[in-house]
VOPAGU-2260 file (C-alpha; in pm, 1 decimal, decimal comma):
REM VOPAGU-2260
SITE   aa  ch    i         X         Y         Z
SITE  UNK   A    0    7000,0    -545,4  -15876,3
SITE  UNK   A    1    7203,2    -255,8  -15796,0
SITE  UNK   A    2    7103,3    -202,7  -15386,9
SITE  UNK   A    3    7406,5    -237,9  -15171,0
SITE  UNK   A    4    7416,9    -455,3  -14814,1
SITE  UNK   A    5    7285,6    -318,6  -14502,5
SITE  UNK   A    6    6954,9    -191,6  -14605,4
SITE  UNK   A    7    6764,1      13,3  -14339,4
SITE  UNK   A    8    6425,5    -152,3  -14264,1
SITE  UNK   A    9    6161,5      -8,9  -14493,2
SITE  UNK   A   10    5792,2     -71,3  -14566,7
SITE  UNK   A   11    5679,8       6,1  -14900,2
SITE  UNK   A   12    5468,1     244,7  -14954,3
SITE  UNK   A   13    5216,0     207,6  -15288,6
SITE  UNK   A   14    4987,4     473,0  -15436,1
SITE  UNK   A   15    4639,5     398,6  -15397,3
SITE  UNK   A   16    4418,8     255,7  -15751,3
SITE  UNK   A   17    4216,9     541,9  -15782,9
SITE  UNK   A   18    3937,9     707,6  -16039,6
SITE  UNK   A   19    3943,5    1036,5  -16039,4
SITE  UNK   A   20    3599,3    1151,6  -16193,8
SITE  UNK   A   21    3649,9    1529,9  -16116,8
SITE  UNK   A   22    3534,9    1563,7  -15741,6
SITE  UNK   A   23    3538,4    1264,1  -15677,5
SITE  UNK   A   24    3850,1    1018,7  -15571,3
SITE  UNK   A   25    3756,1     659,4  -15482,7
SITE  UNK   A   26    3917,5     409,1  -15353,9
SITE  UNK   A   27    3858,4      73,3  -15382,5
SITE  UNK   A   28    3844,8    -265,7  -15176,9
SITE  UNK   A   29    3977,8    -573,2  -15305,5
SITE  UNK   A   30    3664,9    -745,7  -15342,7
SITE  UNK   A   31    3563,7    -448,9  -15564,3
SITE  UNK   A   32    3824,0    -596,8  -15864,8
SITE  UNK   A   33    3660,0    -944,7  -15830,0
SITE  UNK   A   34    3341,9    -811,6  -15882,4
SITE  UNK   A   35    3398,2    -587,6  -16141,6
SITE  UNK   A   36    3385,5    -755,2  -16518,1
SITE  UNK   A   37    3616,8    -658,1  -16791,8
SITE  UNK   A   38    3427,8    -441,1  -16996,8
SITE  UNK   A   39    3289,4    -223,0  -16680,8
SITE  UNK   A   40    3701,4    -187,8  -16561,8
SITE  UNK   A   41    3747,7    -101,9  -16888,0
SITE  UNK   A   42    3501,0     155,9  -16899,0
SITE  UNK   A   43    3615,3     351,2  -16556,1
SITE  UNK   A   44    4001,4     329,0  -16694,4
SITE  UNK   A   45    3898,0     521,9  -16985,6
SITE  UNK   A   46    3667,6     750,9  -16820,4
SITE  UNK   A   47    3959,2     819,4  -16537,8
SITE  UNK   A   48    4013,2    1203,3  -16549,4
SITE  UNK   A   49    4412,7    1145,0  -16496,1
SITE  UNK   A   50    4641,0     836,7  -16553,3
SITE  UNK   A   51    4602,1     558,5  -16291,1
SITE  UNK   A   52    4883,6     543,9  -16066,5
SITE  UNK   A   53    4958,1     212,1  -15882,9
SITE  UNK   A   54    5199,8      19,2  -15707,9
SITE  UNK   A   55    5205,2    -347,4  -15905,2
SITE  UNK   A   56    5299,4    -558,1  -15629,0
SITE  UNK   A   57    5077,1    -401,0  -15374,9
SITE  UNK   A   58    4775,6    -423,7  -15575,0
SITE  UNK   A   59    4765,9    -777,9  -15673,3
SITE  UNK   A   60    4379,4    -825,9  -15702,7
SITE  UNK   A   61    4369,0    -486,3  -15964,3
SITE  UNK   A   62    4652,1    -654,9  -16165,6
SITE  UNK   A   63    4457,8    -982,7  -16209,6
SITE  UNK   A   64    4178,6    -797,8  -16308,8
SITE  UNK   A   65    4372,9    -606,2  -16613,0
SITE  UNK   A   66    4483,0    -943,1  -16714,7
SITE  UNK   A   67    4101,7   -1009,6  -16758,0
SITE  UNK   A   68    4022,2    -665,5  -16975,5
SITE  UNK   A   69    4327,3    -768,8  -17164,2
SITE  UNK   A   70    4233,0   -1066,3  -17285,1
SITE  UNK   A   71    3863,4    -960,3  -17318,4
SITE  UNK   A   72    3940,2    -649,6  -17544,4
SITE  UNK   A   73    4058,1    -571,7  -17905,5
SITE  UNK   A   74    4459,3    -507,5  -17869,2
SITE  UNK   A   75    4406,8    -185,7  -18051,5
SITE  UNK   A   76    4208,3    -105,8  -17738,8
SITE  UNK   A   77    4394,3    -246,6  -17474,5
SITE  UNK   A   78    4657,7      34,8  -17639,1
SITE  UNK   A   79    4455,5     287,2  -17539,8
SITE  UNK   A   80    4417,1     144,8  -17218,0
SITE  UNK   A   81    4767,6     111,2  -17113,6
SITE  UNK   A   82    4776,3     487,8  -17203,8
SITE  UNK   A   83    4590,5     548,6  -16898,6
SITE  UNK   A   84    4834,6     354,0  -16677,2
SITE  UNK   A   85    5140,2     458,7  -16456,4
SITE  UNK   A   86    5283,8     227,7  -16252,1
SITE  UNK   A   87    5564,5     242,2  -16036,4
SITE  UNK   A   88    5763,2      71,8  -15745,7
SITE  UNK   A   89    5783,9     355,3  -15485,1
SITE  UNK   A   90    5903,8     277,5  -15138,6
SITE  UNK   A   91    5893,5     480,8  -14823,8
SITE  UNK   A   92    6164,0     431,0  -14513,5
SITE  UNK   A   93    6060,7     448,0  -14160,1
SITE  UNK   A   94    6385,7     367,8  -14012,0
SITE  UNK   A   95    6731,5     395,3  -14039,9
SITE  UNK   A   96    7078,6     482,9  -14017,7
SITE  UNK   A   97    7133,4     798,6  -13815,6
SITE  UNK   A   98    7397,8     886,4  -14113,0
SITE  UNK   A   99    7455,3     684,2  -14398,4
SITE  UNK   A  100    7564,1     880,1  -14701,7
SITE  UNK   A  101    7524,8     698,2  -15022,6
SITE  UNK   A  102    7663,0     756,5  -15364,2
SITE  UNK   A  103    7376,4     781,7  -15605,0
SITE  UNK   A  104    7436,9     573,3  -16006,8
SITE  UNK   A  105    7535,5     949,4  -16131,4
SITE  UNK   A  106    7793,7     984,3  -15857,3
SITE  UNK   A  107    7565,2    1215,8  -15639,7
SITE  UNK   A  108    7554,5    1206,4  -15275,8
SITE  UNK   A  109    7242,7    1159,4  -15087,2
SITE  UNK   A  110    7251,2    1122,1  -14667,5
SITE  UNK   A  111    6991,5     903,4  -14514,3
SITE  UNK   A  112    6952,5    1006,2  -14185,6
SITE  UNK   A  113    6675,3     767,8  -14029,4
SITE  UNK   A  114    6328,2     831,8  -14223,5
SITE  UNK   A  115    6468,4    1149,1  -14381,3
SITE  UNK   A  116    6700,2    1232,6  -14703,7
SITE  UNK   A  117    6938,9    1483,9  -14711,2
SITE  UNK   A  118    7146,4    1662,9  -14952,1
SITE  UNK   A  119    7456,7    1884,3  -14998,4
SITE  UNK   A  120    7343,4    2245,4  -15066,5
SITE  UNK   A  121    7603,4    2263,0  -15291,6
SITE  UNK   A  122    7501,6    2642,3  -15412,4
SITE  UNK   A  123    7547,8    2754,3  -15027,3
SITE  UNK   A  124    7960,5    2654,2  -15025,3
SITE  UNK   A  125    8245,4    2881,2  -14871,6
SITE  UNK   A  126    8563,8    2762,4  -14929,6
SITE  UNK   A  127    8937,7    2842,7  -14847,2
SITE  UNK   A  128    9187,8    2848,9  -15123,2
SITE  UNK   A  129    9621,9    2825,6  -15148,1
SITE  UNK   A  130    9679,1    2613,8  -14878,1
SITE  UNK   A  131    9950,9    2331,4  -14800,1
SITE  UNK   A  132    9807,3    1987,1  -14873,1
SITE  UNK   A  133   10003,6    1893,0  -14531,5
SITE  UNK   A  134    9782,6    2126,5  -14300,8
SITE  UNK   A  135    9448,8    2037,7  -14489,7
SITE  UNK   A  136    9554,3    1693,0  -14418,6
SITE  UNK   A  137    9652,6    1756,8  -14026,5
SITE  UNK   A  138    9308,7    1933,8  -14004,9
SITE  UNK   A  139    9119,3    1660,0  -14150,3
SITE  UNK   A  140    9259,6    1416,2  -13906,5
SITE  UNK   A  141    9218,1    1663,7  -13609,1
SITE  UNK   A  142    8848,4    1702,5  -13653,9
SITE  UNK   A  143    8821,5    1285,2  -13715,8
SITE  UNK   A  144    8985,4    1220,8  -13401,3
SITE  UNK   A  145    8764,5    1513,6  -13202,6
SITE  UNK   A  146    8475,4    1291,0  -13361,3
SITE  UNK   A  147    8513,8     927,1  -13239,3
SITE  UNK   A  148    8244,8     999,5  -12992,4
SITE  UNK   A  149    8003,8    1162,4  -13238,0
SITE  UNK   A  150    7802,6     965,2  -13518,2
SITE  UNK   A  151    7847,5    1086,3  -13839,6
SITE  UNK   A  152    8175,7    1208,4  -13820,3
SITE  UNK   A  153    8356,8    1038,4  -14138,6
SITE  UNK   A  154    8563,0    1066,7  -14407,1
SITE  UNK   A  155    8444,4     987,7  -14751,3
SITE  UNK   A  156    8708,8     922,0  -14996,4
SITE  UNK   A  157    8765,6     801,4  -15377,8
SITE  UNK   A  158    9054,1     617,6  -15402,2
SITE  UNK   A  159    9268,8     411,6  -15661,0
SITE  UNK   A  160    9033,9     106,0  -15585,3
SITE  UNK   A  161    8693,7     320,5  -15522,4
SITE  UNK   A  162    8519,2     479,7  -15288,7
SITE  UNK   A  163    8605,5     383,9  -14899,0
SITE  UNK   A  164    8451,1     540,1  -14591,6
SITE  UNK   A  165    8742,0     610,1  -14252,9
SITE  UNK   A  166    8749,3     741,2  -13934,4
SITE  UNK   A  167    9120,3     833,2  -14000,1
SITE  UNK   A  168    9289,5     969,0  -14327,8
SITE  UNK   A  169    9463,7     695,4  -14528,5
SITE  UNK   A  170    9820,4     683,2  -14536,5
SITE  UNK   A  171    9945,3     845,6  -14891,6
SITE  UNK   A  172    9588,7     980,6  -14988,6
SITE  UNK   A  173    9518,3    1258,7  -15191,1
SITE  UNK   A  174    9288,3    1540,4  -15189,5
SITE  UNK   A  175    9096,7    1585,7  -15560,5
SITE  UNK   A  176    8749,0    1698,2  -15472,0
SITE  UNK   A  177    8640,3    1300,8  -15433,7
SITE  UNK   A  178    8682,6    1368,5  -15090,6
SITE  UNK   A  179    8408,6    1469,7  -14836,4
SITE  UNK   A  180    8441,0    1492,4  -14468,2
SITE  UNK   A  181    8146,6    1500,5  -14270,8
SITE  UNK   A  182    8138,4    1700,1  -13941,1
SITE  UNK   A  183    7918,6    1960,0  -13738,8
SITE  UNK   A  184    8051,6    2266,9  -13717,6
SITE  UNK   A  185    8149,3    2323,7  -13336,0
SITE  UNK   A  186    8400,9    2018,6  -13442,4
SITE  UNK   A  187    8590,0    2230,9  -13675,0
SITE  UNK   A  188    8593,0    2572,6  -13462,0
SITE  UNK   A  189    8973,2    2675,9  -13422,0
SITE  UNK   A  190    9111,2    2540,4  -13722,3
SITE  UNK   A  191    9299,0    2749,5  -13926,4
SITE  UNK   A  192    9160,7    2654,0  -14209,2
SITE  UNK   A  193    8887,8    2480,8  -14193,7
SITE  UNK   A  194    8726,9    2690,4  -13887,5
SITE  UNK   A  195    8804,5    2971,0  -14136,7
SITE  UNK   A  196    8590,1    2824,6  -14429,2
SITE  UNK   A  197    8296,0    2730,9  -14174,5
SITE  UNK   A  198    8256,2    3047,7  -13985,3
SITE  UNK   A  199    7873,5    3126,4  -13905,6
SITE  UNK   A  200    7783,5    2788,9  -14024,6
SITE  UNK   A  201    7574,6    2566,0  -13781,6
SITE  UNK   A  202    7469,6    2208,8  -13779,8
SITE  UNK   A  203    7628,0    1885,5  -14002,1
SITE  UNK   A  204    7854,0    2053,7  -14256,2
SITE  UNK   A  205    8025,8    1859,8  -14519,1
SITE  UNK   A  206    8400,4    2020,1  -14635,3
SITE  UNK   A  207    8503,0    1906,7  -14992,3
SITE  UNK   A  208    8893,5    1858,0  -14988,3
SITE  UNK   A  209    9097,1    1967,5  -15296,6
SITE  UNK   A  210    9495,0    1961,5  -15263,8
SITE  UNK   A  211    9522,9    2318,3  -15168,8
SITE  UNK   A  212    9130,6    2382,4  -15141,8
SITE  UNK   A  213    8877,0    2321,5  -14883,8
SITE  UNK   A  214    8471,0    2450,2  -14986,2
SITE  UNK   A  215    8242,6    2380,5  -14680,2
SITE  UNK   A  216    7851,0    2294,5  -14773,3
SITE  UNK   A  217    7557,9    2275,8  -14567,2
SITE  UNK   A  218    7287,5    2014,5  -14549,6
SITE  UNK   A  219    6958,9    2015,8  -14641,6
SITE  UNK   A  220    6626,9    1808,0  -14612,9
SITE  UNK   A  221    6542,7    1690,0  -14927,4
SITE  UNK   A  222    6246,3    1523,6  -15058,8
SITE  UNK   A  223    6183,7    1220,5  -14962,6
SITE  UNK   A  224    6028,9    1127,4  -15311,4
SITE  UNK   A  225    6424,5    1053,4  -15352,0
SITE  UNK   A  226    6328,1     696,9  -15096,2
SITE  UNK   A  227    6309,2     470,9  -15400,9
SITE  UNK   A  228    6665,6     624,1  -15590,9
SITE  UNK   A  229    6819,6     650,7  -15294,6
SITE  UNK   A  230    6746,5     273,6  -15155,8
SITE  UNK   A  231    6775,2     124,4  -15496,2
SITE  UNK   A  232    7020,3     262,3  -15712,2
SITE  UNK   A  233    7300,7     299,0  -15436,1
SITE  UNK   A  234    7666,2     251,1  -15593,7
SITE  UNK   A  235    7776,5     293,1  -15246,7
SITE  UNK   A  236    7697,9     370,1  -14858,2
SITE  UNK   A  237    7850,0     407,3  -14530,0
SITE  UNK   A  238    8047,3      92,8  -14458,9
SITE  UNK   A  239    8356,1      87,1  -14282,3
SITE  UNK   A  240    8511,5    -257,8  -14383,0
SITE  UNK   A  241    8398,5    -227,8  -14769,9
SITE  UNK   A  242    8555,1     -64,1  -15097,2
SITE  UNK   A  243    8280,6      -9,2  -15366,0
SITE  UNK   A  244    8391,1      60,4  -15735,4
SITE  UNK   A  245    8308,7     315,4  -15924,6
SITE  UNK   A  246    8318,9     169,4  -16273,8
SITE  UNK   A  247    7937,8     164,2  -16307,8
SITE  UNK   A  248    7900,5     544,8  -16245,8
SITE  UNK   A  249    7613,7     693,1  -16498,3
SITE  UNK   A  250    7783,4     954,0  -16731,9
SITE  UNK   A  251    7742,2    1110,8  -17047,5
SITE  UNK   A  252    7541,4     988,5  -17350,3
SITE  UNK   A  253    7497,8     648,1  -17215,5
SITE  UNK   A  254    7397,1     721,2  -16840,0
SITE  UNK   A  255    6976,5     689,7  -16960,1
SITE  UNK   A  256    7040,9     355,2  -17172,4
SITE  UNK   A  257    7279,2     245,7  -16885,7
SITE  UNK   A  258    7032,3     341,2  -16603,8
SITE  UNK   A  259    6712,5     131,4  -16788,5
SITE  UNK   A  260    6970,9    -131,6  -16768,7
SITE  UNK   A  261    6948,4    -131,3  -16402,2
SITE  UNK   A  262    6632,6     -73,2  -16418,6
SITE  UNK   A  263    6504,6    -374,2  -16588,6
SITE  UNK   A  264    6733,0    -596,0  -16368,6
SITE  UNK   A  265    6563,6    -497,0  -16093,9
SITE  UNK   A  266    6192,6    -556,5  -16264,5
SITE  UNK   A  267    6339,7    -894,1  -16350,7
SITE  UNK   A  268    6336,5    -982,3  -16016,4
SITE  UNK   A  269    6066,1    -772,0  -15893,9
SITE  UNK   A  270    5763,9    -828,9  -16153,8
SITE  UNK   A  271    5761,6   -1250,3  -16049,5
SITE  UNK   A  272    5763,1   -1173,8  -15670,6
SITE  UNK   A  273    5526,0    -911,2  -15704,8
SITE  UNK   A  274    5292,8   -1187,4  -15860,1
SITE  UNK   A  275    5217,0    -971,5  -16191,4
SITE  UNK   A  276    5031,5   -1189,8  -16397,8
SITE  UNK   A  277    5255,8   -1326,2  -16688,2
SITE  UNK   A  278    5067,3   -1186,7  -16963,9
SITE  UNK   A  279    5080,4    -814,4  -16811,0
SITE  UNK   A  280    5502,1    -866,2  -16696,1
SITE  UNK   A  281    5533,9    -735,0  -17052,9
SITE  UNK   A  282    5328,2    -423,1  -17067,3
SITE  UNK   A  283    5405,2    -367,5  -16704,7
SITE  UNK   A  284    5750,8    -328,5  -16758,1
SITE  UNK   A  285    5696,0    -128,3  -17080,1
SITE  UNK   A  286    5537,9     145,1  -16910,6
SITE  UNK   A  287    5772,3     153,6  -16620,0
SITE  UNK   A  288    6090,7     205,6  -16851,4
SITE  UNK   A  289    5925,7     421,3  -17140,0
SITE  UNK   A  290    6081,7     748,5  -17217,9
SITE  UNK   A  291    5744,2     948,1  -17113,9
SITE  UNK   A  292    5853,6    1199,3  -16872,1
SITE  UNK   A  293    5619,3    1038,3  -16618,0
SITE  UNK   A  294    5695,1     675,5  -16646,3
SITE  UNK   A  295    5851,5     486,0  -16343,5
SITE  UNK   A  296    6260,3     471,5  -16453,4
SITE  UNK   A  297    6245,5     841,2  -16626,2
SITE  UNK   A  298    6083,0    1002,4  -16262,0
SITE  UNK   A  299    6344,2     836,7  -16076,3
SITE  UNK   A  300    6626,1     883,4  -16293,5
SITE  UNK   A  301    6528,8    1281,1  -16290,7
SITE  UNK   A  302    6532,0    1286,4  -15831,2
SITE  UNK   A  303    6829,9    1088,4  -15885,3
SITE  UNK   A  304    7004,5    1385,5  -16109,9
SITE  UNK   A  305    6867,5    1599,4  -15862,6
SITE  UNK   A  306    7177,8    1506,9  -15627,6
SITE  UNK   A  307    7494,2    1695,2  -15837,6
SITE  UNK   A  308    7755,7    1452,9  -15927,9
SITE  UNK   A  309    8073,9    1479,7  -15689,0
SITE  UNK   A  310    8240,7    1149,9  -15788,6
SITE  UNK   A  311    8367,9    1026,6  -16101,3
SITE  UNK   A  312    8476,1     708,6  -16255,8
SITE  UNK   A  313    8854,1     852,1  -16290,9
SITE  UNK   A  314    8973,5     936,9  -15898,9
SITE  UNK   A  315    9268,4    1139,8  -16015,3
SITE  UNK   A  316    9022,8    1395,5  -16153,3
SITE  UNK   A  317    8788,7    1665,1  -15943,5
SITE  UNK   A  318    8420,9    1555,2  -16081,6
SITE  UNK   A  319    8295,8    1883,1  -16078,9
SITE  UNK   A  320    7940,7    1967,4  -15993,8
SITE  UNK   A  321    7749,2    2272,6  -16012,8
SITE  UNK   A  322    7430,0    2410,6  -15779,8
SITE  UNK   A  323    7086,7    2246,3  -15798,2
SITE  UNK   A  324    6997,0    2559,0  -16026,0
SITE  UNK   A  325    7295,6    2550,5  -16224,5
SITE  UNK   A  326    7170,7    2815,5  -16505,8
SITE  UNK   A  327    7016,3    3163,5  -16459,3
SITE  UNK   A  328    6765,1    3236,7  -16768,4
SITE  UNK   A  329    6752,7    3630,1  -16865,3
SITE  UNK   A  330    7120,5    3707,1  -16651,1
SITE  UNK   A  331    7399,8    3673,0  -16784,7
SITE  UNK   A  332    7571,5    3382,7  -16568,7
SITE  UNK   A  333    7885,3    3234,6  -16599,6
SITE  UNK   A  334    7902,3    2920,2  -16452,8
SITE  UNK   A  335    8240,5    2715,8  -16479,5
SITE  UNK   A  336    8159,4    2405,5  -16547,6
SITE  UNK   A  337    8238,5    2092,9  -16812,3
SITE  UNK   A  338    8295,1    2136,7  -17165,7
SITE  UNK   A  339    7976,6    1974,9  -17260,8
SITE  UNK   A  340    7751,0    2145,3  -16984,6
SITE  UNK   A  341    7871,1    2515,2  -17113,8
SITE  UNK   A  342    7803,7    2403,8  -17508,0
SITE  UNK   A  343    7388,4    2284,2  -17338,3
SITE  UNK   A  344    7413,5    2627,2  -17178,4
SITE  UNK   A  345    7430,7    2840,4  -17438,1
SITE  UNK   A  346    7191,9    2584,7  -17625,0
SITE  UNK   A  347    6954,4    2671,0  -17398,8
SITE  UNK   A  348    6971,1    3070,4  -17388,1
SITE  UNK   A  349    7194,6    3340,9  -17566,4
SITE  UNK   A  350    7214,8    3533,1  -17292,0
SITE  UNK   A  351    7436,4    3262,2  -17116,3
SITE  UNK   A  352    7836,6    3315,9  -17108,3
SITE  UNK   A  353    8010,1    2986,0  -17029,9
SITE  UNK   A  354    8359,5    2860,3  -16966,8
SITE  UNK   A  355    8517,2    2512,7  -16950,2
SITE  UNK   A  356    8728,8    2422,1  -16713,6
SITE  UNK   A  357    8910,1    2104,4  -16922,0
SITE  UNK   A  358    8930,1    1993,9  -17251,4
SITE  UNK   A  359    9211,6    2120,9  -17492,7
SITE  UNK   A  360    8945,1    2303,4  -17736,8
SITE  UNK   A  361    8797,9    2672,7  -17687,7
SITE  UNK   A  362    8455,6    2695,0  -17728,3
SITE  UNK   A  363    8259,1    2714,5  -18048,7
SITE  UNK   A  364    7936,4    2803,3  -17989,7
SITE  UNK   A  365    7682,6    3108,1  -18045,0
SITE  UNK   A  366    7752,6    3391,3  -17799,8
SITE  UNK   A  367    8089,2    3205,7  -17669,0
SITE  UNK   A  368    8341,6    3391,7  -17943,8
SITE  UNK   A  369    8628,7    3537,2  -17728,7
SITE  UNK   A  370    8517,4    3382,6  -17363,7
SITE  UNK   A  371    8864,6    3264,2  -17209,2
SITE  UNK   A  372    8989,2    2948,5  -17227,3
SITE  UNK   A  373    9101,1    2791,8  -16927,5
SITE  UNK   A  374    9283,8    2460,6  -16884,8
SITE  UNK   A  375    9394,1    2381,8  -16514,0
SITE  UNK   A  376    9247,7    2108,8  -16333,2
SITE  UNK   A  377    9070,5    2344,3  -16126,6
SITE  UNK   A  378    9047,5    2721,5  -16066,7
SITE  UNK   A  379    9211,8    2855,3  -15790,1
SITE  UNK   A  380    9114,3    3216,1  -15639,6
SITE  UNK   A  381    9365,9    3392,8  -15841,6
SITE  UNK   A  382    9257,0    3269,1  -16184,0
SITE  UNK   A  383    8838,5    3306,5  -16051,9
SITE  UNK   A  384    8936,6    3676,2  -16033,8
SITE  UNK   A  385    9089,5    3668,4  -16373,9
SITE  UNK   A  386    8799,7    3512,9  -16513,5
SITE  UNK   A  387    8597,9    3776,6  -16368,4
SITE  UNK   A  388    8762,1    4079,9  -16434,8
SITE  UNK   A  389    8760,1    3916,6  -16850,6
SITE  UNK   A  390    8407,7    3820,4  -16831,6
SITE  UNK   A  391    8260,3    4137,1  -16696,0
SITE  UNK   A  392    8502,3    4366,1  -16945,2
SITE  UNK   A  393    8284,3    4138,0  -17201,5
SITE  UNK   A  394    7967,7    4129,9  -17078,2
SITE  UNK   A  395    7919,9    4392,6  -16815,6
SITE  UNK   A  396    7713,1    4270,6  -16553,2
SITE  UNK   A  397    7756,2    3903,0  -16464,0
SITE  UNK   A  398    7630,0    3605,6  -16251,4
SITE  UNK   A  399    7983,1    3402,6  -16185,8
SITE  UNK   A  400    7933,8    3051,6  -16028,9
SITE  UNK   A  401    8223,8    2837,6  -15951,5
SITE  UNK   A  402    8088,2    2525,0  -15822,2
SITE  UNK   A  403    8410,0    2328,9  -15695,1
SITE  UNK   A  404    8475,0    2676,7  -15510,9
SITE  UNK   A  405    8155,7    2754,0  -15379,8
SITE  UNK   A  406    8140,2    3144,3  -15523,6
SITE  UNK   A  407    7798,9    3237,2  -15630,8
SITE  UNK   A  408    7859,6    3624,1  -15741,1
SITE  UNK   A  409    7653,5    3854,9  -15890,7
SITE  UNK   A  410    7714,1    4161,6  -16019,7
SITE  UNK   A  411    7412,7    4347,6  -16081,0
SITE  UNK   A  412    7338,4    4664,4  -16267,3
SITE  UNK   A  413    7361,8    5003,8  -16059,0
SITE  UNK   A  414    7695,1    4852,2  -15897,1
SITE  UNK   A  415    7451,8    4616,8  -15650,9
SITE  UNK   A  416    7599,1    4296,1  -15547,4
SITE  UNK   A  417    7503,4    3997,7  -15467,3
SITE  UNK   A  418    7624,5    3656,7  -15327,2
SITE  UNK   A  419    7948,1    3580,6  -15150,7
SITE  UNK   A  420    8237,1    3737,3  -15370,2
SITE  UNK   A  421    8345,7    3967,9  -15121,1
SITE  UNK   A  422    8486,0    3655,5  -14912,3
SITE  UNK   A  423    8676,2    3594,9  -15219,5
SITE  UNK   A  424    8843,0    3936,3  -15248,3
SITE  UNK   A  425    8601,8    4073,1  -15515,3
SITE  UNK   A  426    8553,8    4441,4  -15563,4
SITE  UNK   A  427    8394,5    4736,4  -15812,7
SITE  UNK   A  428    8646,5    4956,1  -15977,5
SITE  UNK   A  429    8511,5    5194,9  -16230,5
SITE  UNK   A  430    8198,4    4929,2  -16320,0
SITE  UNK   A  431    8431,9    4633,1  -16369,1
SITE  UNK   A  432    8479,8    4342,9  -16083,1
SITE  UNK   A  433    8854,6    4316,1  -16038,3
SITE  UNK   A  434    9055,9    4115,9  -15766,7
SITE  UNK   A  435    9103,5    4321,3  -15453,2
């Protein structure tokens, strides 16, 4: 099991057992599955326009009555049967915390905020670059003690020993984009720099803290499809006496095998309470951790992806994250990003110039010869305008993202522009962005 303490009180929601004929969508009373023989269930399954979605444990009389078609059928069609069948554990919150950000299995950041989910808006950032560690620090600590009174007000940190939440700054901590401070924006008007970075945003802001960066996000209502991810796969949430370790973060090659891991340890428990009869626990579970697009594990490993990663296993390094739409089919975007995310890029479209930020090799890959190499442990304005001014002398036209920073430029043909460069010192000079 992989759900933290302090669960919010919840009520599961299931998804009606339903046969959809064309126009017509039935559903059906208990006493209809004890009535109904084998061969007749077996019958409507088949017939069903659309795969059967159901909640296992909510639907115990429709799961005894599979266990009857089972064994009354040949197994070769009982195959075709379980073809027709999509289970899944889906839950629905109707209370809880007023703010309780989690840290999702892929080290994204989800916000439950009573019956609702909420999520950084991470293509929406502004940030403020070349600036003392000190007065980020002084800043940070201003706005936490302007919001004792205020709930939600916090300080989200990755440490040596993992991830803490604090209504103060730690002594001798460190700023490398694992840090998030939450706080509505009238809390951080007058700041130097961090009233700077939020200007003309409203409502809950979160303000991603780099040594001599700050990039301020907004918030935004997400779907709450995300219930079940967000509730169950939980590597952390808001708890002011607890540490949680980030060892078991989902990343790279392994993060699907690792995730079905979790999965099934939850189904170990959950299949026996749910009262699944013991000759479907096998086929139940099958379906629910298949790699079909549509099974149980792969829909909620895709809304859990759906939350950008923003911590990392390693606390010394800036996990960098890019916007919910991180690539731009038919532009030419840029986006600066991981080694291995630029090489899928460019898998994915020709027309795509990327750039790593770390890694000690340039990039080999079709339409990458000549793209700049660049190996700091994040950009700072002055090098985003270098990377500019060599992209566009490349490519012309460009769509530059800079995730960590919060740019989202675009340079479009006829000299338009788009996005917020301009806050970054961007300008036009003969067809060519160059730093003003």
């Amino acid at each position: 099991m992989h759900r933290t303490e302090q669960e919010p009180a919840r009520e599961t929601k299931a998804t009606a057992v339903h046969f959809d004929t064309g126009a017509q969508f039935v559903e059906q009373e208990p006493e209809f599955w004890e009535r109904t023989s084998p061969e007749a269930l077996a019958k409507r399954i088949e017939r069903a326009d659309a795969r059967i979605e159901f909640h296992p444990g909510e639907n115990p009389e429709f799961m005894h009555a599979l266990a009857r078609v089972r064994l009354a059928i040949p197994s070769s069609r009982w195959s075709r049967i379980l073809e027709r069948l999509e289970p899944g554990i889906w839950m629905s919150c109707d209370n809880g915390p007023d703010w309780d950000p989690r840290v999702l299995g892929n080290g994204g950041v989800a916000i439950r905020n009573f019956h609702r989910i909420l999520g950084i808006e991470l293509g929406d950032g502004v940030s403020v670059s070349g600036v003392k560690a000190a007065q980020i620090r002084r800043e940070v600590q201003s706005v936490l003690r302007r919001g004792l009174a205020e709930p939600g007000v916090m300080l989200m940190h990755h440490g040596p020993k993992g991830i803490i939440f604090s209504l103060r700054v730690p002594e001798n901590c460190r700023f490398r984009g694992q840090s998030i401070l939450f706080a509505p924006a009238s809390l951080v008007e007058g700041l130097e720099v961090l009233g700077a970075a939020a200007r003309s945003r409203q409502g809950m802001l979160a303000i991603r803290l780099f040594q001599d960066t700050v990039c301020v996000y907004t918030i935004y209502r997400h779907s709450d499809d995300a219930d079940t991810a967000v509730e169950s796969f939980a590597l952390a949430r808001f708890d002011l006496d607890s540490t949680f370790s980030m060892s078991d973060i989902l990343d790279g090659a392994n993060a699907w095998p690792e995730f079905l891991k979790w999965v099934n340890d939850d189904l170990d428990q959950e299949l026996p309470d749910f009262d699944v009869p013991l000759s479907l626990q096998e086929d139940i579970r099958t379906l629910m951790t298949s790699d079909e697009p549509n099974s149980w594990a792969s829909r909620l490993f895709k809304l859990m992806k759906q939350f950008p990663p923003l911590f990392g296993k390693d606390h010394l390094r800036p996990h960098i994250a890019g916007p919910r739409t991180a690539w731009a089919t038919g532009n030419r975007r840029c986006c600066i990003y991981s080694f291995e995310g630029a090489v899928s890029a460019l898998r994915v479209t020709r027309t795509i110039a990327a750039l790593h930020m770390e890694g000690a090799k340039p990039l080999k890959a079709p339409g990458a010869e000549g793209i700049p190499s660049v190996r700091t442990p994040y950009l700072n304005v002055a090098e985003a305008r270098k990377v500019a001014v060599a992209l566009c002398q490349r490519f012309g036209p460009l769509w530059l993202t800079i995730p960590h920073l919060g740019l989202d430029h675009r340079e479009a043909k006829g000299g338009r522009r788009r996005g917020n460069g301009a806050w970054y010192g961007f300008a036009r000079r003969g067809g060519v962005v160059v730093g003003a």
